[in-house]
N, C-alpha and C positions, 0 to 999 in steps of 0.2 A: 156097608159100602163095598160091595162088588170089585176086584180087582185084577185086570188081567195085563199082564207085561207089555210092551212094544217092543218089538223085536228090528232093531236093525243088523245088518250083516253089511260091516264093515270089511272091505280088503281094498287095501293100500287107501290111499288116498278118495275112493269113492266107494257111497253106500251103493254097494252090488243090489241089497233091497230092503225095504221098508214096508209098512204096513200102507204107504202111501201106493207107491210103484205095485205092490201086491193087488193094493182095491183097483187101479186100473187098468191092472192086466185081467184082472174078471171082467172089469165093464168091458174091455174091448173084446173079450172071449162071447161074452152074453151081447155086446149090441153088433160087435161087427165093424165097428167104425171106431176112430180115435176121438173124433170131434164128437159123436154121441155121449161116447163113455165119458168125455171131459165134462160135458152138459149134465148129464147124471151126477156128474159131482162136484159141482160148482165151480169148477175147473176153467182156465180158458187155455184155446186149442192149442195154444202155443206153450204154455207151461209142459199140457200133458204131449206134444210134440218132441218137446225139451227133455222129459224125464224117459219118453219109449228110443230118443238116440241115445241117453245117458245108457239104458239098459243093454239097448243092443250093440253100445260098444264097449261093454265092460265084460260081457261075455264071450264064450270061443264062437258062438255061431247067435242071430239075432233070436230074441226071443217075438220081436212082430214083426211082422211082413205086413206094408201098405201099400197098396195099386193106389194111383193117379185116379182121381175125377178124369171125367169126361160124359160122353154119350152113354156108357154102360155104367158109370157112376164108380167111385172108388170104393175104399173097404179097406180093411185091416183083418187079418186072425194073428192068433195066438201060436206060433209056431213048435213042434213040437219040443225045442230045448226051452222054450219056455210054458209048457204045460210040466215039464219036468222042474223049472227053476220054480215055479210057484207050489208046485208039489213039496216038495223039498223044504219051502219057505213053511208051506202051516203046518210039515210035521217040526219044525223045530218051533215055533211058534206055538203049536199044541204040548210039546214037551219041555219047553219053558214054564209053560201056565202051569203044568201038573206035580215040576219041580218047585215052583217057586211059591205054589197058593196057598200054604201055611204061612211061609214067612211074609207073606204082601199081606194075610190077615191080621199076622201082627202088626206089620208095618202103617199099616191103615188104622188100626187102635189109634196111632199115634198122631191122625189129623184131627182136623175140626170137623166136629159135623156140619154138612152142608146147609146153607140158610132157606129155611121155606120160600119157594116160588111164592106170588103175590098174584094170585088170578084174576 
């Protein structure tokens, strides 16, 4: 049973980031839009609306920048304090996993095995 951590990065009273806010700051890097990336992940536009203001006012400078719809269409990128805050997020995420993959092996000893799927 495979086991890799979830990393939240709590300060003060809001998670600054999560493995959540992390996977939509890719989709909006990789689609370009907020409403795509929410679409990609089953998301609706107002949640992942909710979580890119949570972001970009938890930090010192926004991590998306989004243009208005119109005649030339809106969009979203990835700004660059937040190609930096995601960076930052899968190196500790990555060194979480490397620290902790012994002990989540044993830790995992300790569940039930999973019940067979019924195809």
């Amino acid at each position: 049973m495979p086991s890799q951590p979830r990393l939240r990065v709590l300060l003060g009273e809001a998670t600054a980031m999560g493995p959540g806010k992390a996977a939509l700051l890719e989709k909006i890097a990789a689609t370009g839009s907020i409403s795509k990336a929410a679409r990609s992940m089953g998301m609706s536009y107002r949640r992942a609306w909710l979580l890119v203001e949570a972001m970009n006012s938890s930090f010192s400078e926004p991590l998306v920048e989004a243009a208005r719809g119109g005649s030339g269409g809106g969009g979203a990128r990835i700004t660059p304090m937040g190609e930096e805050a995601l960076r930052q997020y899968r190196e500790m995420e990555a060194e979480a996993t490397d620290l902790l993959s012994e002990r989540l092996a044993r830790f995992a000893q300790l569940m039930r095995e999973p019940a067979p799927k019924n195809d």
